[in-house]
PDB file of N, CA, C and O in Angstrom:
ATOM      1  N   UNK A   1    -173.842 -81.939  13.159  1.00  0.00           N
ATOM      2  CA  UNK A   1    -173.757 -81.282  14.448  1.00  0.00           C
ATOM      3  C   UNK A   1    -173.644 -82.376  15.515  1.00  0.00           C
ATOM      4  O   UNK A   1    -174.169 -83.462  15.271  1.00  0.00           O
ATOM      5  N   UNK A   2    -172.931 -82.164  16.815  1.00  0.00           N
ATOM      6  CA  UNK A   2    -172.250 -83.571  17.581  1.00  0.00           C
ATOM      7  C   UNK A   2    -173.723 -83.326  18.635  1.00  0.00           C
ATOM      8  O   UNK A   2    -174.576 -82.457  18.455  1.00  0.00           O
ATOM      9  N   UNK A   3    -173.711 -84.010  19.367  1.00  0.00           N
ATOM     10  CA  UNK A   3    -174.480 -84.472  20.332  1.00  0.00           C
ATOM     11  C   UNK A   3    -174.424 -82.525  21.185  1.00  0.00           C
ATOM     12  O   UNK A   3    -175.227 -81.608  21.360  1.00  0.00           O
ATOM     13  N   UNK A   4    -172.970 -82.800  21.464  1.00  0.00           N
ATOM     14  CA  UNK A   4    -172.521 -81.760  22.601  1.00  0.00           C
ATOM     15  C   UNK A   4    -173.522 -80.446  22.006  1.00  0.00           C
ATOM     16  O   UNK A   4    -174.579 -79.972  22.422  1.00  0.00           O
ATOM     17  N   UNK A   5    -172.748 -80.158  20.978  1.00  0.00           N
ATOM     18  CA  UNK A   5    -173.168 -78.684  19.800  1.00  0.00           C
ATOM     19  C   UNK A   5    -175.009 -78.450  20.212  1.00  0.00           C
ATOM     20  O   UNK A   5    -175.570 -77.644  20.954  1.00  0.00           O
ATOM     21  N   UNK A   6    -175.507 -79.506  19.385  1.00  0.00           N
ATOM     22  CA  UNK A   6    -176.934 -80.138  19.643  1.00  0.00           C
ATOM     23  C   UNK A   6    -177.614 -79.361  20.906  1.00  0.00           C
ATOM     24  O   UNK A   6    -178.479 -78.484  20.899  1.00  0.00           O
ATOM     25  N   UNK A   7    -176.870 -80.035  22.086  1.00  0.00           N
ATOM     26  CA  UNK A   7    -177.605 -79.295  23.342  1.00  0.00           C
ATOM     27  C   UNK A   7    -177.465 -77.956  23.880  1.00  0.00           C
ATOM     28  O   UNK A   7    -178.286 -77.303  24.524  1.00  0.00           O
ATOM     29  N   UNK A   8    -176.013 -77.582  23.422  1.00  0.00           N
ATOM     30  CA  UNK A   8    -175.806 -76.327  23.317  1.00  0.00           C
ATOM     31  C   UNK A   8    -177.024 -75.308  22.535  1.00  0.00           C
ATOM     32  O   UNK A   8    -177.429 -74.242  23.000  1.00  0.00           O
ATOM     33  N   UNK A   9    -177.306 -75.701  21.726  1.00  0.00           N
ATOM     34  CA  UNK A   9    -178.118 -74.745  21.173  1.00  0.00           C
ATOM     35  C   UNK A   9    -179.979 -74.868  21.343  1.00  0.00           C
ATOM     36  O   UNK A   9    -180.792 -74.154  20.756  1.00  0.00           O
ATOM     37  N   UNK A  10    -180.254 -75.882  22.226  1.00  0.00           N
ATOM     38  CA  UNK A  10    -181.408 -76.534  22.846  1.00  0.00           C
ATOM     39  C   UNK A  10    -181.228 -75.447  23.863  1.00  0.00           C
ATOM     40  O   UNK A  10    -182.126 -74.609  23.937  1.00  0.00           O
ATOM     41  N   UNK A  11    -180.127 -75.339  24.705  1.00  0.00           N
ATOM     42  CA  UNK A  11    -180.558 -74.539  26.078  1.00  0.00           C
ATOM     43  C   UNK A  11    -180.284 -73.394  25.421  1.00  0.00           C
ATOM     44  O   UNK A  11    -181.151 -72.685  25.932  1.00  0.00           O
ATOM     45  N   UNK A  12    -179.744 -72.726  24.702  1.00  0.00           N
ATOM     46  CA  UNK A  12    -179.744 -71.421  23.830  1.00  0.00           C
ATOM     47  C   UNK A  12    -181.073 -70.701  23.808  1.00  0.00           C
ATOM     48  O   UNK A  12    -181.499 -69.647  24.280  1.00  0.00           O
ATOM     49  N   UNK A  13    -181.714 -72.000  22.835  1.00  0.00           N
ATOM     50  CA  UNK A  13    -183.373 -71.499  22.424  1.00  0.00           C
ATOM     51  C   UNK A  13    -184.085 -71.339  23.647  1.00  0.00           C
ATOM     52  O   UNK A  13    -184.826 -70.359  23.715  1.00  0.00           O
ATOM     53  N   UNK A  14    -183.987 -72.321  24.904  1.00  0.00           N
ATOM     54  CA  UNK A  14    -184.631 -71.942  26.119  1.00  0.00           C
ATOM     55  C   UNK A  14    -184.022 -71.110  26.672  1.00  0.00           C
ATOM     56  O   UNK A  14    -184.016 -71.575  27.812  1.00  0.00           O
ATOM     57  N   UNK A  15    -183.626 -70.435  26.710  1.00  0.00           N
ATOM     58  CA  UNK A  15    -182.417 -69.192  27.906  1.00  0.00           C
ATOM     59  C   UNK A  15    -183.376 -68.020  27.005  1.00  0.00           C
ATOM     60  O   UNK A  15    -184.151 -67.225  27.535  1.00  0.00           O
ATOM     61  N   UNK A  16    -183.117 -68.134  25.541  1.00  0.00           N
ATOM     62  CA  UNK A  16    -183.870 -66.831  24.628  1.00  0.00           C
ATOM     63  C   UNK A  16    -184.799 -67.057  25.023  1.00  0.00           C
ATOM     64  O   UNK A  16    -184.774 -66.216  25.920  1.00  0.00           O
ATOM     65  N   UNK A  17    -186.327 -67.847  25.219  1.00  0.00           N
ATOM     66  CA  UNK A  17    -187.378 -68.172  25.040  1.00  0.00           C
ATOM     67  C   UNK A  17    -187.842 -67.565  26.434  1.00  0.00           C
ATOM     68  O   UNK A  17    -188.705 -66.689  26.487  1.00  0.00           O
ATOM     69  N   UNK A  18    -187.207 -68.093  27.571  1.00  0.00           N
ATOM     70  CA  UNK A  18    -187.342 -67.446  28.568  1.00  0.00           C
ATOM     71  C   UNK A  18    -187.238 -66.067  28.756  1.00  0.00           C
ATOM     72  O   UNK A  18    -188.170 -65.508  29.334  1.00  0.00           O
ATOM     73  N   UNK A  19    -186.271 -65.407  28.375  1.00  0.00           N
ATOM     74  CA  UNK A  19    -186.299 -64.236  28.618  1.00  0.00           C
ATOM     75  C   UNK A  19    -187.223 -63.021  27.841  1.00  0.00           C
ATOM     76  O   UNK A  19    -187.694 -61.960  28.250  1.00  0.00           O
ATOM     77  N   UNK A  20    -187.249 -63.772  26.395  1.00  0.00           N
ATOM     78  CA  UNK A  20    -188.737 -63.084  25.724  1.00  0.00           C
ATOM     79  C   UNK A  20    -189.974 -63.001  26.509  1.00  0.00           C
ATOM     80  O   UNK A  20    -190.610 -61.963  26.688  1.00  0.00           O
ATOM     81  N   UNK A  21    -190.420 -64.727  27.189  1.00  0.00           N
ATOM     82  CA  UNK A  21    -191.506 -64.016  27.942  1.00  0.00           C
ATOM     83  C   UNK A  21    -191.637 -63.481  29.166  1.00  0.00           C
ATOM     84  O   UNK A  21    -192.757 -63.386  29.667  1.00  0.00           O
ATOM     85  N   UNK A  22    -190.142 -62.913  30.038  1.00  0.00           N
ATOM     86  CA  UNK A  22    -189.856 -62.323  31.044  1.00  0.00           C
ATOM     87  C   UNK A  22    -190.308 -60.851  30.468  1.00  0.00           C
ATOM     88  O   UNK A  22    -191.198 -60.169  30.976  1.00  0.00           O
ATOM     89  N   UNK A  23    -189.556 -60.498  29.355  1.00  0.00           N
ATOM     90  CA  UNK A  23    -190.256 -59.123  28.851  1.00  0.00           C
ATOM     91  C   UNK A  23    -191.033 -58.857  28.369  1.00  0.00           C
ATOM     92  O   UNK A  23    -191.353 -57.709  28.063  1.00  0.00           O
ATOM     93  N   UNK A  24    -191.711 -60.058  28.099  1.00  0.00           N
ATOM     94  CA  UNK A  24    -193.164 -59.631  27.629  1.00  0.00           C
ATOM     95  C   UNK A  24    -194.136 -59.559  28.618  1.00  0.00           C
ATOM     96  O   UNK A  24    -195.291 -59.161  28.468  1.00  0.00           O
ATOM     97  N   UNK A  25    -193.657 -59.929  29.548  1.00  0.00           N
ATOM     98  CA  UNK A  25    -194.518 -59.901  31.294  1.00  0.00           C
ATOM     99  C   UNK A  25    -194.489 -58.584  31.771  1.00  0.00           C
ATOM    100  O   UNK A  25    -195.349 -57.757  32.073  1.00  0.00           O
ATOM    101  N   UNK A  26    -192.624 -58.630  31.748  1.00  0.00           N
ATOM    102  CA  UNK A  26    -192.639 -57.140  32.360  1.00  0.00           C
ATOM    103  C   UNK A  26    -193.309 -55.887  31.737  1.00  0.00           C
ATOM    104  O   UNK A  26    -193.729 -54.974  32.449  1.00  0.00           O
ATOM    105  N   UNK A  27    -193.401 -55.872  30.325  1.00  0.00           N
ATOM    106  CA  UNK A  27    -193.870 -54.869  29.933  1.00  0.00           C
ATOM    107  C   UNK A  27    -194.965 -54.443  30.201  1.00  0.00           C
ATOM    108  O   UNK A  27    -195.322 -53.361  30.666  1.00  0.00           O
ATOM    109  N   UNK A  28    -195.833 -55.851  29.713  1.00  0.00           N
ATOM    110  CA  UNK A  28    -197.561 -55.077  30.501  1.00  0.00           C
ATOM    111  C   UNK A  28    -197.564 -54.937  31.774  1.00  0.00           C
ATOM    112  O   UNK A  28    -198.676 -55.183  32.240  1.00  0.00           O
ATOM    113  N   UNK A  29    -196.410 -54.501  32.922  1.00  0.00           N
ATOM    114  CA  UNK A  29    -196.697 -54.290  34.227  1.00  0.00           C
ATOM    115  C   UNK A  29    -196.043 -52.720  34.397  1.00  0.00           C
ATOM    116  O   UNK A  29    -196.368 -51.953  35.303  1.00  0.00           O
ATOM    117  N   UNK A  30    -195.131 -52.436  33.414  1.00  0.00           N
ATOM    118  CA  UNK A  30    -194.508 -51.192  33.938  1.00  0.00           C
ATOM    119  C   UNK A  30    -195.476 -49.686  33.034  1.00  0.00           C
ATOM    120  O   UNK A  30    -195.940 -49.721  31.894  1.00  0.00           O
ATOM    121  N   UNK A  31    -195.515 -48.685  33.873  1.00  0.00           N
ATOM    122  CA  UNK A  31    -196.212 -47.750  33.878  1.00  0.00           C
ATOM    123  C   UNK A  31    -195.550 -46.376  33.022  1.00  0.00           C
ATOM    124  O   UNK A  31    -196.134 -45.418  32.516  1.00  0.00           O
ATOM    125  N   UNK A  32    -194.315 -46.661  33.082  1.00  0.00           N
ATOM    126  CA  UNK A  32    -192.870 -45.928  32.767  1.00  0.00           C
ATOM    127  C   UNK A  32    -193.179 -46.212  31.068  1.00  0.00           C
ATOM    128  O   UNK A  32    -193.283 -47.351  30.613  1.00  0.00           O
ATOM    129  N   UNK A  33    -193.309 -44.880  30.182  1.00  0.00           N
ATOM    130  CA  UNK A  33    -193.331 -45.293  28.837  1.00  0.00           C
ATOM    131  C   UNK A  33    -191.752 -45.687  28.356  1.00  0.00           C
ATOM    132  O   UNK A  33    -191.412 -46.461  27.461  1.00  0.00           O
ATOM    133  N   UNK A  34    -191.144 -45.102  29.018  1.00  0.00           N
ATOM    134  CA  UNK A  34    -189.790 -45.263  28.495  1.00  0.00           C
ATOM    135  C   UNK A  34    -188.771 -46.513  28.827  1.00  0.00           C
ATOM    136  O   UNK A  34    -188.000 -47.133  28.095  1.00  0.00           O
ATOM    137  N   UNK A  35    -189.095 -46.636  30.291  1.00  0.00           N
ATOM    138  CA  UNK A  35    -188.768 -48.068  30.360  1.00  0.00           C
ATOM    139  C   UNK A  35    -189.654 -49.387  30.012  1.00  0.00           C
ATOM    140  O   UNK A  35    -189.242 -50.515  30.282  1.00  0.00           O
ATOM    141  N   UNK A  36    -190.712 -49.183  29.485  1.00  0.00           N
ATOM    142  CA  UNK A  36    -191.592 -50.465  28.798  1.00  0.00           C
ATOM    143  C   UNK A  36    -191.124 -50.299  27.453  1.00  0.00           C
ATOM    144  O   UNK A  36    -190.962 -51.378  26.883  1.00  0.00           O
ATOM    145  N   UNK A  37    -190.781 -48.997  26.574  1.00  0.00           N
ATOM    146  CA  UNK A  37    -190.024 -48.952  25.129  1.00  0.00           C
ATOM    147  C   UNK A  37    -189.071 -49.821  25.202  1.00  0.00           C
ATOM    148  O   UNK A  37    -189.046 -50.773  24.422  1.00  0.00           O
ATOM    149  N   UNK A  38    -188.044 -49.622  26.234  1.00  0.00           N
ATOM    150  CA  UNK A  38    -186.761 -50.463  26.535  1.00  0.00           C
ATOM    151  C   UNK A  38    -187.104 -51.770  26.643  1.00  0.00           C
ATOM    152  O   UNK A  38    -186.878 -52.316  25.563  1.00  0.00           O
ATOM    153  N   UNK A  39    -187.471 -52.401  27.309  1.00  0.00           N
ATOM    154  CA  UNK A  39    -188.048 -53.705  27.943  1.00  0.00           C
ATOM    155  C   UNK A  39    -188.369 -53.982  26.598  1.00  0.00           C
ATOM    156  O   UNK A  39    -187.306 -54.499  26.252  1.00  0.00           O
ATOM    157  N   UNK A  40    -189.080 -54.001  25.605  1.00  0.00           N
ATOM    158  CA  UNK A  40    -189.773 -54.170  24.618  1.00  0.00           C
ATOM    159  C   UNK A  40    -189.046 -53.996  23.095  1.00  0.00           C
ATOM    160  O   UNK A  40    -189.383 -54.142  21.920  1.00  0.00           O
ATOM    161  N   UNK A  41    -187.782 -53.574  23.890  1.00  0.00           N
ATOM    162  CA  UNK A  41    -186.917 -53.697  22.415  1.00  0.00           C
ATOM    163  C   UNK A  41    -186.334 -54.764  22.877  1.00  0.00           C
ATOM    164  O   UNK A  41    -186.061 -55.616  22.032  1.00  0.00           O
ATOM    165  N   UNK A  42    -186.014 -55.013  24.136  1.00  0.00           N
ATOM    166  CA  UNK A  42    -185.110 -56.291  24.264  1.00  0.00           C
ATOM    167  C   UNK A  42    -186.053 -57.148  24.689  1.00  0.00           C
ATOM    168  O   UNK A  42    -185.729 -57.776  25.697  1.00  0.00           O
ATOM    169  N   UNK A  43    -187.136 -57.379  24.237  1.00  0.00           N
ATOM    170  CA  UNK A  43    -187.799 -58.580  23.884  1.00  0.00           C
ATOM    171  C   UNK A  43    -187.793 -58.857  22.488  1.00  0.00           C
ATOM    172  O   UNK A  43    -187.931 -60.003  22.060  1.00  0.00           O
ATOM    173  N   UNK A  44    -187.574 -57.437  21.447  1.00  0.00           N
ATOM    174  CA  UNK A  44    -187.332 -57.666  19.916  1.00  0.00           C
ATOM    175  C   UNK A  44    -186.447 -58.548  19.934  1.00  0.00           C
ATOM    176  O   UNK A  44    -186.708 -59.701  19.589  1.00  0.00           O
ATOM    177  N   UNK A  45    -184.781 -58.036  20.489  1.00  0.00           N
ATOM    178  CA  UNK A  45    -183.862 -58.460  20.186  1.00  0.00           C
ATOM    179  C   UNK A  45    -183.185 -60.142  20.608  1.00  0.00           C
ATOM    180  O   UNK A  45    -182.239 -60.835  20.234  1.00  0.00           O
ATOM    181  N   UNK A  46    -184.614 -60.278  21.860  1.00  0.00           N
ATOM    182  CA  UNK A  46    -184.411 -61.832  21.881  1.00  0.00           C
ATOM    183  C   UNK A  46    -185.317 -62.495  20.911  1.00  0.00           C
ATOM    184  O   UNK A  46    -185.257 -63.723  20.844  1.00  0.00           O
ATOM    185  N   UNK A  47    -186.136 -61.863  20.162  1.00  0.00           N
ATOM    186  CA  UNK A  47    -186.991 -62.668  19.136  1.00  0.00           C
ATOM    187  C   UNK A  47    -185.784 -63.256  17.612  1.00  0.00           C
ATOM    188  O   UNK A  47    -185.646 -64.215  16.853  1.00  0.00           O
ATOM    189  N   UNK A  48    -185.061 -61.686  17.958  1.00  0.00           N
ATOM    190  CA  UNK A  48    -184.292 -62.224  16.518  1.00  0.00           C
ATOM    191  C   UNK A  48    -183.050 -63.177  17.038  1.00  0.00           C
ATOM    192  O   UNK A  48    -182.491 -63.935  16.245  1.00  0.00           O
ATOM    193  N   UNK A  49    -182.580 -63.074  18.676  1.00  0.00           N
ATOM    194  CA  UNK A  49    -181.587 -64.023  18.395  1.00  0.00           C
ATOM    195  C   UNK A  49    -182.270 -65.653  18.677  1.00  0.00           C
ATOM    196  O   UNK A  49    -181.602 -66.642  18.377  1.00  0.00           O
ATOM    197  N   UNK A  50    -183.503 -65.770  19.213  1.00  0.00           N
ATOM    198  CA  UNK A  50    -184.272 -66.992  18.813  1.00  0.00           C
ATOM    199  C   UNK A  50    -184.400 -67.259  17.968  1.00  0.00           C
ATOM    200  O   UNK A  50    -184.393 -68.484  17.838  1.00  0.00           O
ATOM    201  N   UNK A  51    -184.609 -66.480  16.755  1.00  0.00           N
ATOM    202  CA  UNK A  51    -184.566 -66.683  15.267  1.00  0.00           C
ATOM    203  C   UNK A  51    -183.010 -66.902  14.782  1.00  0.00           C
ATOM    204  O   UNK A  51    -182.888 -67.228  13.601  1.00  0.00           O
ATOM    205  N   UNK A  52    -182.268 -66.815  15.259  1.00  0.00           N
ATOM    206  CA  UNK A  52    -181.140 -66.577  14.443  1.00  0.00           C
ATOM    207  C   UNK A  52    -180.339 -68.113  14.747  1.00  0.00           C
ATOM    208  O   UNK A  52    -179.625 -68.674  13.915  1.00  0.00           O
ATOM    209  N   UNK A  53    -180.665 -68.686  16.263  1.00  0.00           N
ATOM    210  CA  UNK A  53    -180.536 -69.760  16.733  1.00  0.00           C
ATOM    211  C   UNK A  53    -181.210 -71.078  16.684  1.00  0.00           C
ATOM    212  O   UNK A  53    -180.690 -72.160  16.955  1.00  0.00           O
ATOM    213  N   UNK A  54    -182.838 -70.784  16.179  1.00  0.00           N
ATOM    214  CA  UNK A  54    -183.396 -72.264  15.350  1.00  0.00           C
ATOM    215  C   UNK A  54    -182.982 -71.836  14.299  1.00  0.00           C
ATOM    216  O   UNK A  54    -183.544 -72.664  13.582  1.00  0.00           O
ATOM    217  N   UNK A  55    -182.366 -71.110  13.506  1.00  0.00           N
ATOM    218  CA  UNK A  55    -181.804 -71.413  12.297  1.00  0.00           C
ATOM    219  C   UNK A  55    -180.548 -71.801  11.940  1.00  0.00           C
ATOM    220  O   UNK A  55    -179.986 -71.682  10.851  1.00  0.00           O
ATOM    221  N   UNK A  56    -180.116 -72.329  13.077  1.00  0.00           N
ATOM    222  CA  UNK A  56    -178.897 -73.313  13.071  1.00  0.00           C
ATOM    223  C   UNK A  56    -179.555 -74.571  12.859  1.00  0.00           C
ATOM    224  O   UNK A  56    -179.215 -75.442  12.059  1.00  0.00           O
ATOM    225  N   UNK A  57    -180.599 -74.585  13.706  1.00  0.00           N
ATOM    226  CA  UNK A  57    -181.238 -76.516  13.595  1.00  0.00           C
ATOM    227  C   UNK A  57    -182.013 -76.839  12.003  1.00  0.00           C
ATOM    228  O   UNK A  57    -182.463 -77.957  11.752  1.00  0.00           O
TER     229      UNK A  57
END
């Protein structure tokens, strides 16, 4: 993997990482069952593409 590739997927894992614990914030704040369900699947779905992206390294 080149240098370039490398960092590419460094700010990947932080862009996912961030936004997992954006929804994991938001969730324990919203009151709405249906929009904390939501919020909380797309904190799933950044868990698996964090997973899917250290498993390039």
């Amino acid at each position: 993997m080149t240098t370039k590739e490398l960092l590419y997927v460094e700010d990947a894992l932080g862009h996912a990482q961030y936004v997992m614990t954006k929804c994991k914030e938001t969730a324990t704040q919203l009151q709405d069952s249906e929009l904390k369900s939501l919020v909380e699947q797309m904190e799933t779905k950044q868990k698996a593409l964090f997973g899917r992206f250290y498993g390039l390294l």
